[in-house]
N, C-alpha and C positions, 0 to 999 in steps of 0.2 A: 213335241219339240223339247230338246235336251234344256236345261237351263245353262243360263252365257256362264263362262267365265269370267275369269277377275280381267284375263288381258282383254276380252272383248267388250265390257264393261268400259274400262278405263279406255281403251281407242275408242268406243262406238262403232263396233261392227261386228254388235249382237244382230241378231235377226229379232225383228218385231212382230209382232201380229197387223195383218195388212188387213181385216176387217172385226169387227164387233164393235161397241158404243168406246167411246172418249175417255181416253183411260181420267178417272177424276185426282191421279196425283201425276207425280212428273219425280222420274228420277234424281235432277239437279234439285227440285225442293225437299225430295227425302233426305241429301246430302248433304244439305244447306242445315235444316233442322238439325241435324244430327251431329253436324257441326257444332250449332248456338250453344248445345247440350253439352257436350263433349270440355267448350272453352270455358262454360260455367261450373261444369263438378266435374270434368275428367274423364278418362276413358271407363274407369269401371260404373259409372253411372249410368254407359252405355247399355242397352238390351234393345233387344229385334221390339219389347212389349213397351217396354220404356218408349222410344221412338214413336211407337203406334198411337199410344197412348195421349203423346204431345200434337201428333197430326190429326187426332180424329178420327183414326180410324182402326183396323184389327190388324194383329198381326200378320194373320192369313194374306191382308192385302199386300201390304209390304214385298209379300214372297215376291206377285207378281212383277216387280222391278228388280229386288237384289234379291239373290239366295239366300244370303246366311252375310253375319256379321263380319265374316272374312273380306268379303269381297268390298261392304260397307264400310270397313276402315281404310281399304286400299282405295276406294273413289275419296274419299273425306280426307286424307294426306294430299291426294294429287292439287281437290281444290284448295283447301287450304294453304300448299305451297303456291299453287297460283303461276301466274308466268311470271318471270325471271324480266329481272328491270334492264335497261337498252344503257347497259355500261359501258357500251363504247370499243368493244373488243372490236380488234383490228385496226381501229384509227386514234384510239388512245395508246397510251404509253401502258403494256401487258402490267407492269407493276399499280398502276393506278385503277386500272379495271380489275384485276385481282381483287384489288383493296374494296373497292365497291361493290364486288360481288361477296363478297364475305358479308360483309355489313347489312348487306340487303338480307341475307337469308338468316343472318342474328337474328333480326328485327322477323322474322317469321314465325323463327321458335319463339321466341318471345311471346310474340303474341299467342301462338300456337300450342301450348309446352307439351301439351297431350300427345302430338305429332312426332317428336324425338323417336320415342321409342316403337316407334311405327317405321322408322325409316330404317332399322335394325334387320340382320339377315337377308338372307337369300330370295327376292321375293318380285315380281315384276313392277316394272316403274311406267306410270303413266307419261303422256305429252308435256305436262308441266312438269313433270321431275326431272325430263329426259332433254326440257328445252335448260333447266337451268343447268344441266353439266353440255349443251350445246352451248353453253355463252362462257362458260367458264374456258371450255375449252379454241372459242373463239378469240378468249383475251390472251393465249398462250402463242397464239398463230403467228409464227415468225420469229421461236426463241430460241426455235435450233434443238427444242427439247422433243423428245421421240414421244410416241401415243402412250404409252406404258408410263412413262415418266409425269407426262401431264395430267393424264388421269389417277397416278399417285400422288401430286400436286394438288386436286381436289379435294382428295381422301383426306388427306394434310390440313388444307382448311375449313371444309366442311365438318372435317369433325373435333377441330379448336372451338369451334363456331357451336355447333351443338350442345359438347361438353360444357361451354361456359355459359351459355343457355339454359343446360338442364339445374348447372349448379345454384347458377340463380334465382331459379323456381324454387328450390328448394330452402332458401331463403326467405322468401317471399311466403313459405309457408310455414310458418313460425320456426325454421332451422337457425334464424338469426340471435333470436332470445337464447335455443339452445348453445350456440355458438359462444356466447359471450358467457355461458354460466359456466362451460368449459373450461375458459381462458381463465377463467377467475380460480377455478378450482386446478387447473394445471402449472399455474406461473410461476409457482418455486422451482416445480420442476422441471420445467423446458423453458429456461431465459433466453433460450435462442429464438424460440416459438413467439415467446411473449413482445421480445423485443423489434423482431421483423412485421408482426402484425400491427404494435406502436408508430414503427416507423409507416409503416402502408399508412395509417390512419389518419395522418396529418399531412403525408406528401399530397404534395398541389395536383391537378387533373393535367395529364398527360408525362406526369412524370415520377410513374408507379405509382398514382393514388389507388384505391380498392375500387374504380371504376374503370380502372388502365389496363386492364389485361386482355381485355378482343384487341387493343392496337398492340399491346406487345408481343403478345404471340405469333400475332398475324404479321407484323415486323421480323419477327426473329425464323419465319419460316419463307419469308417473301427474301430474304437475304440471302437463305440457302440457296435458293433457284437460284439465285441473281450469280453466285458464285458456278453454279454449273452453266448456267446461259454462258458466262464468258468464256468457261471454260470451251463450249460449243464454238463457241465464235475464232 
């Protein structure tokens, strides 16, 4: 028997073996692990031995669920994105479920940061990837905007969403210290630089502090629609 692919993997409907003993792991707990792994040291901490390693058992076994690490970071993004939260599309206001679908999949990368660059390229999208651009595209239902447009709409804020995501992992991982030795060493020479990042630093929250930028973006692109919606209308 050929081994699954990554789409049959991710849908469920690989072919299994219909007799021999209980298999002693389970696909969603090699996932799960490899997940724990992944949110504690990162993608490259990952390996097929590493994995084996932490469950107890050989590599060789592993095979018998996933192929190869390929197919194991495309299940480990799906669960990790998870399903898509009940924003309300279609009986909210498209601008206010927008909003909360952005927000919602922040908080994924966030949590997730390893996942970003998994989501990059050309590559098949599981049920949970596929339900959250089905909800996103549910909250567009009835703006008059065409498939092409809505699904550049996504693009739009999923990857506002991402990008400020990835920036702030990068942060969080001593980029902050570097950041400020920078500023210190550049301020004579860019008082434009110095001075806008002053001013960020003491404005109030929600009105351009340096925690304000998933609402301003997501605002500044949630307006562009809003001007071709009427235009539709």
């Amino acid at each position: 028997m050929p081994p699954p692919t990554t789409v049959e993997l991710l849908w469920g409907t690989a072919q299994r073996p219909k007799r021999g003993p209980k298999p002693a792991l389970t696909l969603d707990g090699i996932v799960a692990e490899a997940i724990v792994l992944a949110d504690a040291e990162g993608l490259t901490a990952l390996s097929m031995q590493r994995l084996a390693q932490r469950l107890g058992f050989t590599k060789m076994s592993l095979y018998r669920y996933v192929p190869g690490k390929e197919q194991l970071t495309a299940l480990m993004l799906d669960a990790a994105m998870g399903e898509p939260p009940d924003i309300g599309g279609g009986q909210r206001n498209w601008r206010v479920a927008l909003r909360a679908w952005v927000e919602a999949i922040f908080d994924r990368y966030r949590t997730h940061p390893w996942a970003i660059e998994l989501t990059l390229g050309v590559r098949p999208f599981g049920p949970n990837e596929m339900g959250w651009t089905e909800a996103a595209l549910a909250a567009q239902a009835g703006t008059g905007l065409s498939g092409s447009e809505k699904l550049d709409a996504i693009v739009l804020l999923n990857g506002h969403a991402r990008n400020l995501a990835q920036q702030v992992a990068s942060m969080t991982d001593g980029g902050e210290q570097q950041f400020t030795e920078m500023m210190v060493a550049a301020a004579d020479r860019y008082p434009q630089v110095r001075a806008a990042f002053a001013e960020e630093a003491v404005a109030p929250a929600g009105k351009g502090g340096p925690d304000d930028a998933l609402r301003f973006g997501v605002d500044r692109i949630l307006d562009g629609l809003a001007v071709l919606i009427d235009q539709r209308s």
